[in-house]
Backbone of each chain as ProteinMPNN parsed JSONL, in Angstrom:
{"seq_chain_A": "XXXXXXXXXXXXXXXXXXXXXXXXXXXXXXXXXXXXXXXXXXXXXXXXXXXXXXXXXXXXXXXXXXXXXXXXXXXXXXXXXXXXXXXXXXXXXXXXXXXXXXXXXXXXXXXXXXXXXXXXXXXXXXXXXXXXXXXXXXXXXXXXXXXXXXXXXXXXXX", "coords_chain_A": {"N_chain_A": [[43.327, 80.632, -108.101], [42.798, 77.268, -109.127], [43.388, 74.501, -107.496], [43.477, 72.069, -108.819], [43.761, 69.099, -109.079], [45.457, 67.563, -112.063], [43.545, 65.294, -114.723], [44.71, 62.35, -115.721], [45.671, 61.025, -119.008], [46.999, 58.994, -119.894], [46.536, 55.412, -120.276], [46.937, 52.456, -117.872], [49.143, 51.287, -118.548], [50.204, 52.515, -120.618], [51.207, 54.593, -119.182], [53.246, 53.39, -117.727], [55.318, 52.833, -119.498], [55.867, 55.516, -120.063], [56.786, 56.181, -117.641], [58.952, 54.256, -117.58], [60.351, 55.103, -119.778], [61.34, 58.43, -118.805], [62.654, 57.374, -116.701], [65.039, 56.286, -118.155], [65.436, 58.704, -119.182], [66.229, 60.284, -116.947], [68.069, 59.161, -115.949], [70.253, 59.175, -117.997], [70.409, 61.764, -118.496], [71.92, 62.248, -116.007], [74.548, 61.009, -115.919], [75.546, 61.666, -118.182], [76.021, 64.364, -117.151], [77.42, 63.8, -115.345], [79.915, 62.376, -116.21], [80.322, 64.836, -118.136], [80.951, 66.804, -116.084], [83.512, 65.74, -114.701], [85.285, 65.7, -116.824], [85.3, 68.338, -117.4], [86.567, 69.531, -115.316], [89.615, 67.774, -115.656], [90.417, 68.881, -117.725], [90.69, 71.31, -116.655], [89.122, 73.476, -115.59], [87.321, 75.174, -112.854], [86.063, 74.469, -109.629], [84.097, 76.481, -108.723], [83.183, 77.284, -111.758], [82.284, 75.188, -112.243], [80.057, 74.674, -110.326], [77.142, 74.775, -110.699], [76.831, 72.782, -112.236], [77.29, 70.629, -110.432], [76.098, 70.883, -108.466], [73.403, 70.238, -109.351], [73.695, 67.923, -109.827], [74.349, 66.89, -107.092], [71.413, 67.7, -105.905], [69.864, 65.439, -107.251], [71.358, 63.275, -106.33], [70.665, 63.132, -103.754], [67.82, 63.375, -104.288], [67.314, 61.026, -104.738], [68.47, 59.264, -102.787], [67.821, 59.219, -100.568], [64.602, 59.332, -100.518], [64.056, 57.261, -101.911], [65.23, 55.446, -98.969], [63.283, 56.178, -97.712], [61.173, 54.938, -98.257], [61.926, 52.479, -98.366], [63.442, 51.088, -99.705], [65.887, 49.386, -101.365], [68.503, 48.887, -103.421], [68.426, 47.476, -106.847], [69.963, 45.275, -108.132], [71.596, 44.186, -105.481], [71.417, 43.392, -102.095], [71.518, 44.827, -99.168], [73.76, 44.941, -97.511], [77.223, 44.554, -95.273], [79.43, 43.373, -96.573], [78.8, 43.792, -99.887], [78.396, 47.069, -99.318], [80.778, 47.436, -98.569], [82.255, 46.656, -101.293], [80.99, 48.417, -103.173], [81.597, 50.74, -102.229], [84.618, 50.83, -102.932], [84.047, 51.705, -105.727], [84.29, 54.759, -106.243], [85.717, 55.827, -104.865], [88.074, 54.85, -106.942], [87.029, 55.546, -108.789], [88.102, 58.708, -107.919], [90.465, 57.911, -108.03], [91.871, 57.716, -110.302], [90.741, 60.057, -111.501], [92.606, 61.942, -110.576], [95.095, 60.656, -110.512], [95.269, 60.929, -113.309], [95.256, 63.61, -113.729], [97.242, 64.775, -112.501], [99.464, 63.326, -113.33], [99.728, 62.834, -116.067], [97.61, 65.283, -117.528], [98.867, 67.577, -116.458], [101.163, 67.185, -116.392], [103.222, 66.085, -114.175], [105.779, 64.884, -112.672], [106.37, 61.35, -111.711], [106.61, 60.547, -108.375], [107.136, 59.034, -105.263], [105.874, 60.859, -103.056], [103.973, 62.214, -104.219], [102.154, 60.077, -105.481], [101.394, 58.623, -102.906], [99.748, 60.792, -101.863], [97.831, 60.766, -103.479], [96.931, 58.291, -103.408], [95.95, 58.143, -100.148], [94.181, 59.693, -100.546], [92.258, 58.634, -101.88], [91.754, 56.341, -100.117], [90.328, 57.766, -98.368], [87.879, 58.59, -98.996], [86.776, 56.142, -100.136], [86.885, 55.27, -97.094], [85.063, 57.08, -96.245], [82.789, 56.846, -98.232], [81.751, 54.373, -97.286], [81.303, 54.617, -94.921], [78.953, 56.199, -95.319], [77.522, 54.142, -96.537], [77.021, 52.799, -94.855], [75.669, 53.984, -92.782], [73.305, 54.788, -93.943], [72.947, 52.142, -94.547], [71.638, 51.215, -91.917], [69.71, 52.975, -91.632], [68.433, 52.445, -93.51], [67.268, 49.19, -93.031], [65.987, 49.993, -90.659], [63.502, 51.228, -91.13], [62.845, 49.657, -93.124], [61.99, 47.215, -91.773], [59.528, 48.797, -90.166], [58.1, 49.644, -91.998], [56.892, 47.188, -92.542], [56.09, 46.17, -90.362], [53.611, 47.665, -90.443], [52.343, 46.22, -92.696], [51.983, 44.222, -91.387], [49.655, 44.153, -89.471], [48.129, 45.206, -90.316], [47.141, 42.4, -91.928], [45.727, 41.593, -89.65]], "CA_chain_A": [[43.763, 79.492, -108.923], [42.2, 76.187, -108.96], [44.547, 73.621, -106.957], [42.46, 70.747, -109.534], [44.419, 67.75, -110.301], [45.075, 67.642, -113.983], [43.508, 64.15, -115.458], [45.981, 61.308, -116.399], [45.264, 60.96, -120.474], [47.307, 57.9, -120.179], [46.283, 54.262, -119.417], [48.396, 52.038, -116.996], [50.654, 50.363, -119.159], [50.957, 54.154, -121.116], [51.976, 55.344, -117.991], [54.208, 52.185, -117.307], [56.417, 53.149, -121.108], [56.255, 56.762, -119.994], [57.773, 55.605, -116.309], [60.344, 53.816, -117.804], [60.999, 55.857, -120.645], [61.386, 59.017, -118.101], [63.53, 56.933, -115.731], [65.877, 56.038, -118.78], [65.791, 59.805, -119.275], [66.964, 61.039, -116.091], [69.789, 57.969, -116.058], [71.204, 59.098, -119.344], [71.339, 63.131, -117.733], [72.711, 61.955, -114.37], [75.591, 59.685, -116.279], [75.601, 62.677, -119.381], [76.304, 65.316, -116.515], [78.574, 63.546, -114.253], [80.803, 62.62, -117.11], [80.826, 66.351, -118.483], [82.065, 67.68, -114.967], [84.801, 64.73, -114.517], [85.84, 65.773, -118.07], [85.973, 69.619, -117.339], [87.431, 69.119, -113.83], [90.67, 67.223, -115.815], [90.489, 69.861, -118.647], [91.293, 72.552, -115.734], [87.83, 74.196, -115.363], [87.424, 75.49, -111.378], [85.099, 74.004, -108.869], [83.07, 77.583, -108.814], [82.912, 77.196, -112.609], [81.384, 73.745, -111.681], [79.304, 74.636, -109.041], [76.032, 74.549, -110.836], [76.496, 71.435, -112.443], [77.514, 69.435, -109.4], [74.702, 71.315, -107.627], [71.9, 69.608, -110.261], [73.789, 66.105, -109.591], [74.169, 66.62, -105.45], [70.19, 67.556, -105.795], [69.476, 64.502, -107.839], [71.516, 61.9, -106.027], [70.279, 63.413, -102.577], [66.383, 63.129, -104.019], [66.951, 59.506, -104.903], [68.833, 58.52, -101.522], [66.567, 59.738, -99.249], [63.483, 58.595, -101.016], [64.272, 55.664, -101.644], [65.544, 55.107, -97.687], [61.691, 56.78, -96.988], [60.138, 53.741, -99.161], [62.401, 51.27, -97.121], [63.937, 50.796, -100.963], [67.437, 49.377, -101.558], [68.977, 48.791, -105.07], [67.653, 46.439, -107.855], [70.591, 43.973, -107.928], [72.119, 43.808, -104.788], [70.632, 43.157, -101.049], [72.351, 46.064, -98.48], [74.943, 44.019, -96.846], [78.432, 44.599, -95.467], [80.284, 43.091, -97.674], [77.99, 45.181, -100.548], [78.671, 47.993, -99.259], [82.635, 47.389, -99.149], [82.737, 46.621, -103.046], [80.421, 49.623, -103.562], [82.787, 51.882, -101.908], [85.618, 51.206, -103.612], [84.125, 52.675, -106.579], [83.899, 55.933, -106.083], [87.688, 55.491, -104.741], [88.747, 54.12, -107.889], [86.891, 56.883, -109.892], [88.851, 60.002, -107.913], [92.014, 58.007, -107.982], [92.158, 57.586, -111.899], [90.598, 61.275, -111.973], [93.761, 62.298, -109.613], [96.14, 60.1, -111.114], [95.045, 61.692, -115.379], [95.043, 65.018, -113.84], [98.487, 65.133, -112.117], [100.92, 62.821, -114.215], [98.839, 63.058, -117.778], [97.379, 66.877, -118.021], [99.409, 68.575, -115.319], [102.854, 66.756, -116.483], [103.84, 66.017, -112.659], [106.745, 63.44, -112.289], [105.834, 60.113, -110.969], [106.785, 60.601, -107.134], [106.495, 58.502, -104.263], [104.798, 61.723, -102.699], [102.413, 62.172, -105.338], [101.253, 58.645, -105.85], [100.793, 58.542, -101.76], [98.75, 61.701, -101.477], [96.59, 60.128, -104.736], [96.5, 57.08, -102.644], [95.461, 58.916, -99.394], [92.998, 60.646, -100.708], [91.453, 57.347, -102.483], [91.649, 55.856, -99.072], [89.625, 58.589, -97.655], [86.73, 58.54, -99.994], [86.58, 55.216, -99.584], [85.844, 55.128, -96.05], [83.377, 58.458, -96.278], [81.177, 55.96, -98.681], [81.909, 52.948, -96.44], [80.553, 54.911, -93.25], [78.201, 56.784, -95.646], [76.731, 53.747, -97.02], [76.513, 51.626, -93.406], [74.548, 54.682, -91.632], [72.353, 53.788, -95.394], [72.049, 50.398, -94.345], [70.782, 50.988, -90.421], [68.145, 53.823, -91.783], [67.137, 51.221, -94.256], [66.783, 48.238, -91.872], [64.662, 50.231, -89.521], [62.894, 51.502, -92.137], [61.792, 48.542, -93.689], [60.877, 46.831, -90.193], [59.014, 49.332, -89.768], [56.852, 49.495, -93.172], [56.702, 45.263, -92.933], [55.245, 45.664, -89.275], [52.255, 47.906, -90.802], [51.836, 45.123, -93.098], [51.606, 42.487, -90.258], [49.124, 44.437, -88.947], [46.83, 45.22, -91.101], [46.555, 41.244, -92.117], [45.84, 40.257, -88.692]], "C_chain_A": [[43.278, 78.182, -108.304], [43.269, 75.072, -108.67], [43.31, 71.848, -107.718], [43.4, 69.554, -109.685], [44.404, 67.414, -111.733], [44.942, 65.857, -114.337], [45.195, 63.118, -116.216], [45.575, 60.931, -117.679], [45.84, 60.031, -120.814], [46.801, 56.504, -119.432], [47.412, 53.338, -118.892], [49.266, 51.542, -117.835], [51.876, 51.487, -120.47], [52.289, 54.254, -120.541], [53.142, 54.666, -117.914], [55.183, 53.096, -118.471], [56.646, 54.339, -120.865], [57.226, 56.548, -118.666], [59.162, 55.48, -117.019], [61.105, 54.876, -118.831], [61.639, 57.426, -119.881], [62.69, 59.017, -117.143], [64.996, 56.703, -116.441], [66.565, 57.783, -119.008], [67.143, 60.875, -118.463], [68.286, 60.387, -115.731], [71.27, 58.538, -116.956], [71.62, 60.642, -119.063], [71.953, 62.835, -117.216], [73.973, 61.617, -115.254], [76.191, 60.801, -117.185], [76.839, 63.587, -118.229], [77.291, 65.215, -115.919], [80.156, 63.019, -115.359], [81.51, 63.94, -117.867], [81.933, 66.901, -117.114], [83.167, 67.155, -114.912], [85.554, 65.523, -116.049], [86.754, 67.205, -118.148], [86.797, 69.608, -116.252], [88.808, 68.984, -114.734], [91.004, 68.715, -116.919], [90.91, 71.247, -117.934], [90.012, 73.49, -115.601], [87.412, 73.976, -113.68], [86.403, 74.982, -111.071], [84.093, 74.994, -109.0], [82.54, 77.314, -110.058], [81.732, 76.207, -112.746], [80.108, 73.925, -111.285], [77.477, 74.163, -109.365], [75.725, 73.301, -111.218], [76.895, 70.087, -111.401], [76.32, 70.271, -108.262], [73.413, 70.446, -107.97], [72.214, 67.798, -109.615], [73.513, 65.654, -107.877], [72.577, 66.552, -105.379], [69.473, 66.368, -105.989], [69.907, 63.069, -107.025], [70.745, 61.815, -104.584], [68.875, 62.809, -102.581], [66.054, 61.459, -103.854], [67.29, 58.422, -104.0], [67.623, 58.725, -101.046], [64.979, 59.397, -99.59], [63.435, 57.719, -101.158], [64.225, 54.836, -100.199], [63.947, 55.408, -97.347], [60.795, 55.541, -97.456], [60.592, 52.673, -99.024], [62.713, 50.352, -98.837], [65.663, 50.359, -100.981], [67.682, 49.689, -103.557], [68.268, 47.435, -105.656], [68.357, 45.136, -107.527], [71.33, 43.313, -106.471], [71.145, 44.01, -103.299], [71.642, 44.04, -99.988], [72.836, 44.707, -97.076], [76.399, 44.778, -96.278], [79.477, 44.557, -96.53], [79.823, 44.08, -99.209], [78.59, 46.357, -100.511], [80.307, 48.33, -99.269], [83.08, 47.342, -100.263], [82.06, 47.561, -103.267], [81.481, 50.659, -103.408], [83.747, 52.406, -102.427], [85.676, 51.864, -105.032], [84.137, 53.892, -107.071], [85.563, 56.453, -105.983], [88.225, 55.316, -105.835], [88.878, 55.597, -108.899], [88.363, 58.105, -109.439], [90.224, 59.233, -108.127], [92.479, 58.166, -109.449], [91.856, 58.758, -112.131], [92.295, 62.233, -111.539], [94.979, 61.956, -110.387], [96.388, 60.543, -113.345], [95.761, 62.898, -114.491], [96.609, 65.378, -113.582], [99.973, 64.586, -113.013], [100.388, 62.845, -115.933], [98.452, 64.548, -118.098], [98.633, 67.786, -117.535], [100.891, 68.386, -115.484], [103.377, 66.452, -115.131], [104.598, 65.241, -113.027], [106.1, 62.521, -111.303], [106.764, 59.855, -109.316], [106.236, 60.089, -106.527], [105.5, 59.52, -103.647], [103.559, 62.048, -102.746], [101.492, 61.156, -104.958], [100.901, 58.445, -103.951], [100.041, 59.246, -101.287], [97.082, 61.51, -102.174], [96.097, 58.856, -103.303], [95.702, 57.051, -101.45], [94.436, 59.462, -99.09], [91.869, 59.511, -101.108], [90.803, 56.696, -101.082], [90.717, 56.564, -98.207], [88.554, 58.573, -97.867], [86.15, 56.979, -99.643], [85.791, 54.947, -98.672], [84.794, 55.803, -95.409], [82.545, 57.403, -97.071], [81.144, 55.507, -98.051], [80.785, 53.384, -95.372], [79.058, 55.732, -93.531], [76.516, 55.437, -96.136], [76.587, 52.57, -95.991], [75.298, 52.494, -93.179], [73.0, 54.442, -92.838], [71.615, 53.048, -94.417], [71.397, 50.615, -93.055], [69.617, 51.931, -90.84], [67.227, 52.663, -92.434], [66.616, 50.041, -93.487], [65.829, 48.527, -90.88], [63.641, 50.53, -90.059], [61.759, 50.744, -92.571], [61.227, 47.736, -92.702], [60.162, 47.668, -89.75], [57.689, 49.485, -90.463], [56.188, 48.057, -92.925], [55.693, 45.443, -91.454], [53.645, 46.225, -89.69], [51.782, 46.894, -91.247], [51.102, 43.966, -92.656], [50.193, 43.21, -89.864], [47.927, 44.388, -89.547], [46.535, 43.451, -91.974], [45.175, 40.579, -91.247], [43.535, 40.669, -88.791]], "O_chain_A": [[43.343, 78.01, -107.087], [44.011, 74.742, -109.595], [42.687, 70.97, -107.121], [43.643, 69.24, -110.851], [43.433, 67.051, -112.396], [45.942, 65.143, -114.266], [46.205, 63.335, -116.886], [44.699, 60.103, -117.432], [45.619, 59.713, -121.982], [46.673, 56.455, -118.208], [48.567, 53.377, -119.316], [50.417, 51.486, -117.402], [53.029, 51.483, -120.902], [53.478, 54.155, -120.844], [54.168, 55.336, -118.033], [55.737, 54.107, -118.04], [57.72, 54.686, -121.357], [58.429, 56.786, -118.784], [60.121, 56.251, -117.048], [62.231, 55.342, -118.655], [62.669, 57.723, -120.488], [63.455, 59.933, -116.841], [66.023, 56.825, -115.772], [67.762, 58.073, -119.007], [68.102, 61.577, -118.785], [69.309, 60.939, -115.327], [72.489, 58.457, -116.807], [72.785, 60.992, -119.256], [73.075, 62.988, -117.698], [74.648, 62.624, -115.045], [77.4, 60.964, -117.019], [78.065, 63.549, -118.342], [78.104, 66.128, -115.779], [81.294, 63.4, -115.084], [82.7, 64.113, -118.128], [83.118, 67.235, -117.112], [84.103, 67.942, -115.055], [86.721, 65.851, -115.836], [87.9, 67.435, -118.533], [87.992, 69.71, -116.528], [89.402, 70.062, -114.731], [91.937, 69.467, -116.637], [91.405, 72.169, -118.581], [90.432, 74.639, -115.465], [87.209, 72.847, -113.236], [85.564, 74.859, -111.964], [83.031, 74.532, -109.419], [81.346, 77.028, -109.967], [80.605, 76.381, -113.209], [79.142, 73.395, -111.835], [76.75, 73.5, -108.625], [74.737, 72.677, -110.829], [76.783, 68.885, -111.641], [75.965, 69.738, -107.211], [72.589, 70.041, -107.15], [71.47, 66.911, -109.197], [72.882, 64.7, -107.422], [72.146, 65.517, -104.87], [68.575, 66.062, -105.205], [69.212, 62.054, -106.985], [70.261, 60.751, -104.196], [68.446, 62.086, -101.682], [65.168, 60.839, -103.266], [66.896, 57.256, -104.034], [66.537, 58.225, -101.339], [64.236, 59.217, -98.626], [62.652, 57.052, -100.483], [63.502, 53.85, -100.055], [63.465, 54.608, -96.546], [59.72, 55.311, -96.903], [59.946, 51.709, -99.433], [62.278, 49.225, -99.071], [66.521, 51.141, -100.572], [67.192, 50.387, -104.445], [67.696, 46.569, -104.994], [67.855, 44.176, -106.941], [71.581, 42.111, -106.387], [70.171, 44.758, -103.381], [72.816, 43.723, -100.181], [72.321, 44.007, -96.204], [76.708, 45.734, -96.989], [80.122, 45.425, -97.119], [80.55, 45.018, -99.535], [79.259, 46.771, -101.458], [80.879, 49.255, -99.845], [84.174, 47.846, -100.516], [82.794, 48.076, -104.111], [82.076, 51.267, -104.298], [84.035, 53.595, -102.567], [86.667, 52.384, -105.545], [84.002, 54.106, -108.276], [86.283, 57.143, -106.705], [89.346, 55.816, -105.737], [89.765, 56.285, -109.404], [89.311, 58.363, -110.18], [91.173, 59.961, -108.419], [93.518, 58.787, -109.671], [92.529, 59.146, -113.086], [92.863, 63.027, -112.288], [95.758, 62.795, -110.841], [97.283, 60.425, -114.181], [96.97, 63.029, -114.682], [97.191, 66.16, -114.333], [101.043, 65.149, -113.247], [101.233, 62.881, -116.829], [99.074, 65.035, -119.042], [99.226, 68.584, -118.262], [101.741, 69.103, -114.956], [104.55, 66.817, -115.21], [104.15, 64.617, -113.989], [105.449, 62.852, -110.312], [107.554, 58.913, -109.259], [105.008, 60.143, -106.599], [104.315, 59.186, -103.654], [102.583, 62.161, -102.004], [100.428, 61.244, -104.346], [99.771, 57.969, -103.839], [99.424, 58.831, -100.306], [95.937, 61.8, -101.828], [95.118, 58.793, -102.56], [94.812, 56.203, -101.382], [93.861, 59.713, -98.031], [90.726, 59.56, -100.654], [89.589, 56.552, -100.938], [90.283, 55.927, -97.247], [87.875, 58.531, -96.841], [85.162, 56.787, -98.933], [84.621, 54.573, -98.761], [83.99, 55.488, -94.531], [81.51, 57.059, -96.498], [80.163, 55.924, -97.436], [79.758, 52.786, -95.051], [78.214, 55.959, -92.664], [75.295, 55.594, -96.117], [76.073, 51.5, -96.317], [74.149, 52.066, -93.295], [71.905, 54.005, -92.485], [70.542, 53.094, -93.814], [70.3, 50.057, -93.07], [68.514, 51.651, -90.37], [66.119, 52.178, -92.205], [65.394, 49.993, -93.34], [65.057, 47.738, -90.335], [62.623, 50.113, -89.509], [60.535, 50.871, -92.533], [60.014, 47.53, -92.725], [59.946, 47.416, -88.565], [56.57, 49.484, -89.951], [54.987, 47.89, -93.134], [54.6, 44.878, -91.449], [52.64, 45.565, -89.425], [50.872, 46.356, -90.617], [50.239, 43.193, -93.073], [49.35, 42.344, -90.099], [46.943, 43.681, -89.325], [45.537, 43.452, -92.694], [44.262, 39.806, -91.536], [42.751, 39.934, -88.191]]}, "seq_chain_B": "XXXXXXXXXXXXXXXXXXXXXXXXXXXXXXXXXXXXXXXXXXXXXXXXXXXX", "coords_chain_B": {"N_chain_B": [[32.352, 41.227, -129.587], [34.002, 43.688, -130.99], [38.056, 44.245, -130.399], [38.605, 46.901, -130.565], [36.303, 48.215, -129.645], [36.35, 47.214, -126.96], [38.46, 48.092, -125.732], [37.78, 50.437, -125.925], [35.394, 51.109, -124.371], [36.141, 49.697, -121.594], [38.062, 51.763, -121.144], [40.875, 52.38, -121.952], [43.714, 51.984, -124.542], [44.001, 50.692, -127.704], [46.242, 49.389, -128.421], [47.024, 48.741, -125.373], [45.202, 46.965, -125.027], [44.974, 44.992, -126.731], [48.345, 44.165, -126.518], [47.566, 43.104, -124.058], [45.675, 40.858, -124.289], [47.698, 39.269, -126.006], [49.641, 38.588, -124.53], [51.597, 40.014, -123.287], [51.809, 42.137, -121.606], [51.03, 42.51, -118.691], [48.182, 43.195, -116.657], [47.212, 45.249, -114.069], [45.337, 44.287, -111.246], [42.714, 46.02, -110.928], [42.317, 47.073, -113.46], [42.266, 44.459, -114.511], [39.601, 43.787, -113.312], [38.174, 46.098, -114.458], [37.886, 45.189, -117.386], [36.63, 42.809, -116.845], [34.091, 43.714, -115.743], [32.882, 44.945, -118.109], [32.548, 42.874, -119.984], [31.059, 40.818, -118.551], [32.015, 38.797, -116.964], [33.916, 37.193, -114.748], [36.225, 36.893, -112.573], [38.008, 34.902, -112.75], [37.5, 33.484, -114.955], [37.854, 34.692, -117.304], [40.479, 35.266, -116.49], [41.758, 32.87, -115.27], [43.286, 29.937, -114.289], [43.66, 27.713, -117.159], [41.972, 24.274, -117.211], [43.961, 21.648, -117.618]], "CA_chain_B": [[33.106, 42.727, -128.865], [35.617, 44.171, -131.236], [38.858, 45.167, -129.558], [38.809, 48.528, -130.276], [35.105, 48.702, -129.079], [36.282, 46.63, -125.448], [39.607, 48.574, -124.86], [37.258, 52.0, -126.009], [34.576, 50.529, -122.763], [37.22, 49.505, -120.381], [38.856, 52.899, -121.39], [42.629, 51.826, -122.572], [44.514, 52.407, -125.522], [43.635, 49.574, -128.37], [47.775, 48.839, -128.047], [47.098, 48.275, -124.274], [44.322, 45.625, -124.967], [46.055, 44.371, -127.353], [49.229, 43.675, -125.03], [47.053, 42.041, -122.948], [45.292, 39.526, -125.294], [48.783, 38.477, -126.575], [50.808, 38.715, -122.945], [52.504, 40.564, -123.842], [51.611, 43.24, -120.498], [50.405, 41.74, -117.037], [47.174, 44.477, -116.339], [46.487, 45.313, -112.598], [43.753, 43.706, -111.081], [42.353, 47.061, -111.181], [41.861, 46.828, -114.867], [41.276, 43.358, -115.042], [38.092, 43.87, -113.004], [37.277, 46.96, -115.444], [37.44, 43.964, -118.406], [35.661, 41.505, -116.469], [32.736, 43.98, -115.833], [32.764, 44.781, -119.264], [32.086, 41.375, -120.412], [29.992, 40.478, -118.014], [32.222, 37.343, -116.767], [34.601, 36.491, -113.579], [37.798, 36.98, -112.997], [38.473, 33.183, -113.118], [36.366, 32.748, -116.644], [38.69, 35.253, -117.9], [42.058, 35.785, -116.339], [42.039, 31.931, -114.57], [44.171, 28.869, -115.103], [42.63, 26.707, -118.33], [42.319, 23.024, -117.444], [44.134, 20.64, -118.942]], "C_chain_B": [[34.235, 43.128, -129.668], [36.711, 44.619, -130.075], [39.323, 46.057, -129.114], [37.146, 48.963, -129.279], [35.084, 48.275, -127.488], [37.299, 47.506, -125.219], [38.622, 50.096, -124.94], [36.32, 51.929, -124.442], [35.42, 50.722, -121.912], [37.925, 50.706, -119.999], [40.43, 52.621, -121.499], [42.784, 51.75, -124.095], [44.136, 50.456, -126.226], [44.974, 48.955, -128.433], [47.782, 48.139, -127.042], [46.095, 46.793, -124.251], [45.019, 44.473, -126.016], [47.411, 42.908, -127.094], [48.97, 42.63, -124.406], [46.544, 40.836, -123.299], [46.691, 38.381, -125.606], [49.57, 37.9, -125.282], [51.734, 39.09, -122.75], [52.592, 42.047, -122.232], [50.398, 42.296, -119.506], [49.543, 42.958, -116.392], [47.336, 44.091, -114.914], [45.576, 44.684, -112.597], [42.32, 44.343, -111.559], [41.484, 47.016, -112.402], [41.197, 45.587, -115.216], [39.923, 43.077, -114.624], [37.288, 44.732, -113.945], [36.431, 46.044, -116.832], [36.48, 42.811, -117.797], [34.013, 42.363, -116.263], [32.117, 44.058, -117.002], [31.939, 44.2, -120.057], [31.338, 40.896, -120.311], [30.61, 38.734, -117.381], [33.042, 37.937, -115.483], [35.546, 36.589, -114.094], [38.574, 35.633, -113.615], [38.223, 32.614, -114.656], [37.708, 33.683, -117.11], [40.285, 35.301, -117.532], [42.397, 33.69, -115.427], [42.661, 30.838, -115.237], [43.26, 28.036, -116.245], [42.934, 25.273, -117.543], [42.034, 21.963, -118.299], [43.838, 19.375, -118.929]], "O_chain_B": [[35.371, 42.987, -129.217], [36.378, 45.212, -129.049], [39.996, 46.332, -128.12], [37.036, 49.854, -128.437], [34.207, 48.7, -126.736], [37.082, 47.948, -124.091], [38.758, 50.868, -123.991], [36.615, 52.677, -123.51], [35.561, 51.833, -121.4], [38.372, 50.862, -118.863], [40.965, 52.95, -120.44], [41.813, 51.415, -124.774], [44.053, 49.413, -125.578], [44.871, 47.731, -128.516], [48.295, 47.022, -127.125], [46.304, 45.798, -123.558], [45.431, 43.329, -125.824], [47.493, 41.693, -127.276], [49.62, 41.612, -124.17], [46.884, 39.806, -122.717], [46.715, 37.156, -125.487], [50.021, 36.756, -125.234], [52.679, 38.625, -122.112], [53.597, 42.749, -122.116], [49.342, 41.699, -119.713], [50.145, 43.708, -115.624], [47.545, 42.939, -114.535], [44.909, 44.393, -113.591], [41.346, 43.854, -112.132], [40.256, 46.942, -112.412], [40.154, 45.419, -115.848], [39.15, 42.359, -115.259], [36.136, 44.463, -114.286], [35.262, 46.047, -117.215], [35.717, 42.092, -118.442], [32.956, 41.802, -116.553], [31.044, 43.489, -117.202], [30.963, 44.636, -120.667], [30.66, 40.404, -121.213], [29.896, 37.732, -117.346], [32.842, 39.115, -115.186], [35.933, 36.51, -115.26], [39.369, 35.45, -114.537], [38.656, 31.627, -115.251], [38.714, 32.985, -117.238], [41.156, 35.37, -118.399], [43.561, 33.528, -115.062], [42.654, 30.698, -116.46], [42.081, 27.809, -115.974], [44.109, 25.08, -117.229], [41.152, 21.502, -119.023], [43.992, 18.694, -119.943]]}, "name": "protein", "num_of_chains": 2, "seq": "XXXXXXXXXXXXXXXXXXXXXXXXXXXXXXXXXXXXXXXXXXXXXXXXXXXXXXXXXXXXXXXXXXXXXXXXXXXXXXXXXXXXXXXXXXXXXXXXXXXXXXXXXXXXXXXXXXXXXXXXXXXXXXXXXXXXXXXXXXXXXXXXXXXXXXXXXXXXXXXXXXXXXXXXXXXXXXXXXXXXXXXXXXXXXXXXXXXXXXXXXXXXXXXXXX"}
């Protein structure tokens, strides 16, 4: 078998509308998918049941960290900061606590217990600081990262 | 030079030249050298500031 490169049949600005259009694609799975599981999750459908579709999303968010961090890439709107990364955090927190907080006093009928609402809370708090510490060790790959791409740059000017 | 007969040269989609006529799309350099050989002009004659 012929390892050929197959011709590009599109010209750049094609390509560009196929890019984006592509990128809108895999946005609208990712967002599609992660809403389905949150949905079955509350609906009472088991983590095993799960497993494949939080397998496709762990693959997906994994390819786009780590590539990104390799291309010394942050995010579009925001600049990788402390503070950043502290309001980032809490969303993720927010999500399981409102998933936590449906599932136990809304599907599950629980009574509204100090217990409860502190183990919800607990757990929010936990998540939390797994992004927090998840999305610092982020920021020091990326910082070396990109001083590291920028010094090629210098270099090859001089 | 029709525009279908310069984007068919240059090799690009008569949409993509198009685009570019109007400003609608900001070509690579890449390309804009393909159009400037084309032509037979400079990047400056073609893609450079007009003065006013």
């Amino acid at each position: 078998m012929k390892n050929k490169k197959s011709k590009n049949m599109l010209d750049e600005m094609q390509d560009n509308q196929l890019l984006k259009i592509e990128e809108f694609g895999f946005w609208l799975v990712f967002w599609v998918l992660f809403a389905a599981v949150i949905l079955q999750a509350l609906l009472g459908t088991t983590l095993k049941e799960l497993a494949g579709e939080i397998a496709a999303l762990l693959a997906a968010s994994v390819y786009v960290a780590f590539s990104s961090l390799k291309n010394g890439l942050w995010t579009r709107k925001a600049a990788p900061t402390l503070k950043t990364n502290a309001i980032a955090s809490a969303g993720p927190s927010l999500i399981l606590g409102i998933f936590n907080a449906v599932r136990a006093f809304v599907i599950l009928k629980k009574p509204i217990e100090f217990g409860a609402t502190v183990q919800i809370a607990a757990m929010c708090a936990g998540v939390y600081i797994l992004c927090f510490a998840l999305l610092e060790v982020f920021r020091l790959i990326y910082n070396k990262r990109r001083m590291k791409l920028d010094d090629i740059e210098e270099e090859k000017e001089r | 030079m029709t525009q279908k007969a310069l984007a068919e040269a240059v090799g690009v989609s008569r949409q993509t030249m198009n685009a570019i006529e109007q400003g609608d799309y900001n070509p690579t350099i890449k390309l804009c050298r393909a159009i400037c050989r084309v032509l037979g002009k400079s990047l400056d004659e073609l893609f450079g500031e007009e003065d006013s």
